[in-house]
N, CA, C and O of each residue as an XYZ file, in Angstrom:
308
protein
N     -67.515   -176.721   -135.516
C     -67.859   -175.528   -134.747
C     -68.961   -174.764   -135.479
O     -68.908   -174.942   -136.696
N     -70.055   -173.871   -135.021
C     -71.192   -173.561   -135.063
C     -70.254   -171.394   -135.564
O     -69.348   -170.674   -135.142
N     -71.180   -171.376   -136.492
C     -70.619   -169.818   -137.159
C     -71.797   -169.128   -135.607
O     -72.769   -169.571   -134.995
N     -71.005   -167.941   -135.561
C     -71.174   -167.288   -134.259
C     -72.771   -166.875   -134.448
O     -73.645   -167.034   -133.595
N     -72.948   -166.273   -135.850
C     -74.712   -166.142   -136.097
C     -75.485   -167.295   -135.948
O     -76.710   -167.241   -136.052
N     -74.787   -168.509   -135.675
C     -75.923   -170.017   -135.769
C     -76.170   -170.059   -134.380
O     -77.076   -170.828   -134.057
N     -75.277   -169.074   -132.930
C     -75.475   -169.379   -131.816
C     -76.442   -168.080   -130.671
O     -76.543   -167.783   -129.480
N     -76.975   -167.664   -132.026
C     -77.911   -166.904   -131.383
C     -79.094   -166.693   -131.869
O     -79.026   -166.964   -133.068
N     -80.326   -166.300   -131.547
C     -82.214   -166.819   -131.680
C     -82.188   -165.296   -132.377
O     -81.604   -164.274   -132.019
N     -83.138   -165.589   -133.621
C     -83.988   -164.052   -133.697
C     -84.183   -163.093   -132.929
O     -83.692   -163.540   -131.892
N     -84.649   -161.817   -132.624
C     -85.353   -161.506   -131.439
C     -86.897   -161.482   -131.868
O     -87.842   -161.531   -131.081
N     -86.989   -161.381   -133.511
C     -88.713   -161.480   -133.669
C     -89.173   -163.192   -133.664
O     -90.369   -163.320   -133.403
N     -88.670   -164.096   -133.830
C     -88.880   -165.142   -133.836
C     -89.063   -165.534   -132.253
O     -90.097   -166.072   -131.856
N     -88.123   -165.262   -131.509
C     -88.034   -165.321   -129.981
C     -89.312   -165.027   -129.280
O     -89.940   -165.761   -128.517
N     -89.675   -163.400   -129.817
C     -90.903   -162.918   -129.392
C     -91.877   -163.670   -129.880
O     -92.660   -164.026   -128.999
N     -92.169   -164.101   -131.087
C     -93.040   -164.587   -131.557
C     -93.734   -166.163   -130.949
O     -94.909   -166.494   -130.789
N     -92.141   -167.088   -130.657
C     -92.743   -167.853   -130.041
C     -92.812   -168.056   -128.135
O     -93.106   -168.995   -127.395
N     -92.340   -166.526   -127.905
C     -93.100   -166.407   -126.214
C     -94.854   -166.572   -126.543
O     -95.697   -167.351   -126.098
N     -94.914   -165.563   -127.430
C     -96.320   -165.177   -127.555
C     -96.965   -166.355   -127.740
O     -98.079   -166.361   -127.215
N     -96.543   -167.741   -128.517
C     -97.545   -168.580   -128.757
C     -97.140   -170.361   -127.797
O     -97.504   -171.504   -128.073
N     -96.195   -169.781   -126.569
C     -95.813   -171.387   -126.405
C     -96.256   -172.083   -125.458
O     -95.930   -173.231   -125.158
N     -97.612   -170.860   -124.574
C     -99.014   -170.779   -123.656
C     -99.693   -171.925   -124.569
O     -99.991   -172.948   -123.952
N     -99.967   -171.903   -125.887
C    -101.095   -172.442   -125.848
C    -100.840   -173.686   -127.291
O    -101.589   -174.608   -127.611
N     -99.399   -173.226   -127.986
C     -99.340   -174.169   -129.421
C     -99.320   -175.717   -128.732
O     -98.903   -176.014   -127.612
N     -99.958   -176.687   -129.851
C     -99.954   -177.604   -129.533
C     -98.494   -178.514   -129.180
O     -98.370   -179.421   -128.357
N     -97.581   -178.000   -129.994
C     -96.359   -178.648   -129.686
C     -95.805   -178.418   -128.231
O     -95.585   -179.291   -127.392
N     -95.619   -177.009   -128.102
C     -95.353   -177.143   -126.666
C     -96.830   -177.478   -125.195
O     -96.822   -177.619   -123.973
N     -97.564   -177.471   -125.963
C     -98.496   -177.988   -124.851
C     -98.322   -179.270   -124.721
O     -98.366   -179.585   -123.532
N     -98.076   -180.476   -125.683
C     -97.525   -181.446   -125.972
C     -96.450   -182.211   -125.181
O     -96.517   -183.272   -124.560
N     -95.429   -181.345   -125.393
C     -94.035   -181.079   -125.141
C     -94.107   -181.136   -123.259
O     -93.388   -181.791   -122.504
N     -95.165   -180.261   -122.943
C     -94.751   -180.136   -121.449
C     -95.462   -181.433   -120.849
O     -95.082   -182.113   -119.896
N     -97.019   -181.665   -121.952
C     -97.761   -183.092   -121.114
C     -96.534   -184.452   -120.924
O     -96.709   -185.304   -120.053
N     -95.357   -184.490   -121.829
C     -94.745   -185.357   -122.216
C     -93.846   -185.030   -120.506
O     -93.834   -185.720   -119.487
N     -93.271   -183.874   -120.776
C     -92.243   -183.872   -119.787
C     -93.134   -184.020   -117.932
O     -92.502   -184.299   -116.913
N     -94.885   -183.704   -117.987
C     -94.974   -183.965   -117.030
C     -95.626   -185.791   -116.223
O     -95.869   -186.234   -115.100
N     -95.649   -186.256   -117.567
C     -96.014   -187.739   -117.610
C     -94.349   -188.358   -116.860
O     -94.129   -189.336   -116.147
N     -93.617   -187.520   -117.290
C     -92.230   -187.947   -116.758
C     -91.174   -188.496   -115.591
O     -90.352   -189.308   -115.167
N     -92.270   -186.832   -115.430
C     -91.653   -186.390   -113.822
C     -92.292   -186.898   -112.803
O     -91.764   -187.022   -111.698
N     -93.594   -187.272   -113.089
C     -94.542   -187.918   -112.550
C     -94.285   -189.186   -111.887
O     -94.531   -189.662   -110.779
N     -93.652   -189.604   -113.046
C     -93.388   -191.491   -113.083
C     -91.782   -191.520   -111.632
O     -91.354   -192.449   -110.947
N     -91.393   -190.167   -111.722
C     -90.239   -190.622   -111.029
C     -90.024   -190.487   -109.518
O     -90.380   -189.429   -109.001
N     -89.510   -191.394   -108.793
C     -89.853   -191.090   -107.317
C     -88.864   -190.068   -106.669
O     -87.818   -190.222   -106.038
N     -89.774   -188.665   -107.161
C     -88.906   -187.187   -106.636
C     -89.525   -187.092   -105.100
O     -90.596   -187.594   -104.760
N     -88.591   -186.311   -104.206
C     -88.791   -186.400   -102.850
C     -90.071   -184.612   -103.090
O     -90.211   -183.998   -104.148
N     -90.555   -184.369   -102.118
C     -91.743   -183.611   -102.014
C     -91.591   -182.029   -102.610
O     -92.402   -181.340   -103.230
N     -90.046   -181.716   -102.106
C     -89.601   -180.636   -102.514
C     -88.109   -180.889   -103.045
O     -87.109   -180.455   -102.473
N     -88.104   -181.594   -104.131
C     -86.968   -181.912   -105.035
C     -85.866   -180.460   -105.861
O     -86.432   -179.412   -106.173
N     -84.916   -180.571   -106.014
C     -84.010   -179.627   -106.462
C     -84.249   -179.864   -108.217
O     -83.985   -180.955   -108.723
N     -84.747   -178.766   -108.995
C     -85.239   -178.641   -109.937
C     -84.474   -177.886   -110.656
O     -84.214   -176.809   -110.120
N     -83.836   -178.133   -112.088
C     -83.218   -177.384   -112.345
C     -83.349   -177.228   -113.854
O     -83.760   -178.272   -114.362
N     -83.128   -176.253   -114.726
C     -83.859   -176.156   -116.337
C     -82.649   -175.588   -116.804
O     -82.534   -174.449   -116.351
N     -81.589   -175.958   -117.612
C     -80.883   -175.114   -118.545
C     -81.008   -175.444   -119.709
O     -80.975   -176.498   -120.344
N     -81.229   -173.877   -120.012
C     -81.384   -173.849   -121.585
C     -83.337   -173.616   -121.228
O     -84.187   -174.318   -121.777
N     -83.607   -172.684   -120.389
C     -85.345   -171.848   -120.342
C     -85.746   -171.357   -121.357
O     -86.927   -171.332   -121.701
N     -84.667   -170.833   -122.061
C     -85.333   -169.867   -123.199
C     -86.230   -168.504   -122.977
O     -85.918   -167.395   -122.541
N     -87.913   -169.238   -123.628
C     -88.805   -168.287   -122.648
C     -89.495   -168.061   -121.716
O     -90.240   -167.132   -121.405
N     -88.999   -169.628   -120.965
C     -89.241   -169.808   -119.580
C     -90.833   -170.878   -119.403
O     -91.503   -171.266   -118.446
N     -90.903   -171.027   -120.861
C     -92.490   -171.758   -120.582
C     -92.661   -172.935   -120.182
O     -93.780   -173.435   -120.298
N     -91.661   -173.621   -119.650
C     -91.467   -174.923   -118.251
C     -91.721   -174.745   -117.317
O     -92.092   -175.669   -116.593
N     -91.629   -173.173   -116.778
C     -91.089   -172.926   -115.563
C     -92.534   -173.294   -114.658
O     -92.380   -173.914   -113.606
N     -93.507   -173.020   -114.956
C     -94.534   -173.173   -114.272
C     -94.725   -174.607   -113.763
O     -95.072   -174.871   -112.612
N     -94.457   -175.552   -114.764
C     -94.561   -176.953   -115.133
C     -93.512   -177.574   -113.977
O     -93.891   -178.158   -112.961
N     -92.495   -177.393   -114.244
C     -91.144   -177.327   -113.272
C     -91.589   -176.842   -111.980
O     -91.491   -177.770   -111.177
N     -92.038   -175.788   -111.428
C     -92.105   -175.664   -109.863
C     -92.952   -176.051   -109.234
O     -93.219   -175.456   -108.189
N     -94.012   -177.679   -109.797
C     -95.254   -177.961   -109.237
C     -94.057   -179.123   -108.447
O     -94.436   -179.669   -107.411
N     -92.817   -179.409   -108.920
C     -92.105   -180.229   -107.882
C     -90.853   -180.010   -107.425
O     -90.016   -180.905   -107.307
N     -90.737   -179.274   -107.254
C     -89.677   -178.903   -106.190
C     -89.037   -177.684   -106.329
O     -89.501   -177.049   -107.276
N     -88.353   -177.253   -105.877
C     -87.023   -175.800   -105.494
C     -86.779   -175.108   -107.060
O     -85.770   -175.655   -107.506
N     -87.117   -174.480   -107.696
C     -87.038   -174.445   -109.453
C     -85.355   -173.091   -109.209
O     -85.152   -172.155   -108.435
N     -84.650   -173.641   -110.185
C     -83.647   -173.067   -110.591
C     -83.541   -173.305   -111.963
O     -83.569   -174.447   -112.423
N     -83.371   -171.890   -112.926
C     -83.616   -171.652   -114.429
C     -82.515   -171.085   -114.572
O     -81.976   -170.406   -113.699
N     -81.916   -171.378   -116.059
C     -80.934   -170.199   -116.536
C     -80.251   -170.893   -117.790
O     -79.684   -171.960   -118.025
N     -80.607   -169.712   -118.489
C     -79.784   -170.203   -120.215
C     -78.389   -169.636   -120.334
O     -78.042   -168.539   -119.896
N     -77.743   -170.374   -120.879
C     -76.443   -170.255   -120.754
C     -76.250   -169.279   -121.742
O     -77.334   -169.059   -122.282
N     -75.271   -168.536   -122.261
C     -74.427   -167.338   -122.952
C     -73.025   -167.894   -123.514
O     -72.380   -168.358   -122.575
N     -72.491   -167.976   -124.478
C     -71.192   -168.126   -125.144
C     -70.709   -167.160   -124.960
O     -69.518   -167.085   -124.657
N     -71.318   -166.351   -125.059
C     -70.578   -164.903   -126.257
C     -70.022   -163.439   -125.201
O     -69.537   -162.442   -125.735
C-alpha cells in the first residue's frame, strides 16, 4: 500500500508541468506516440473516447480529434 502523501501531486510541480506540457518534448512525443496509435485503429467516425487519469488535461485536445471525449481523474481520498 502507497503512504497517503505518495497519492497525491505537488501543487507547484503540477503547475509547473501544466505550464510546460504544450510544448516539452516528452509530452509532445508522448501524444505523437499516442496519435500514431489511434490512427492505426479502425475507430468508427465519432468513437466513445475516454481518458482516466487527465491530470492537466494535455490529451484532451489530441483525444477529441476522434470521437465523443470523456475525461476525469480519479480521487482516493
Amino acid at each position: 500500500m502507497w503512504p497517503a502523501d505518495a497519492l497525491s501531486m505537488d501543487a507547484a510541480y503540477y503547475t509547473q508541468m501544466a505550464e510546460v506540457e504544450d510544448r516539452h518534448w516528452w509530452f509532445a512525443a508522448r501524444r505523437a506516440i499516442l496519435a500514431a496509435v489511434l490512427d492505426a485503429l479502425p475507430l468508427p467516425a465519432r468513437a466513445d473516447v475516454m481518458e482516466v487519469g487527465c491530470g492537466t488535461g494535455g490529451n484532451l485536445a489530441l483525444l477529441a480529434r476522434y470521437g465523443r471525449l470523456v475525461a476525469c481523474e480519479p480521487d482516493e481520498t
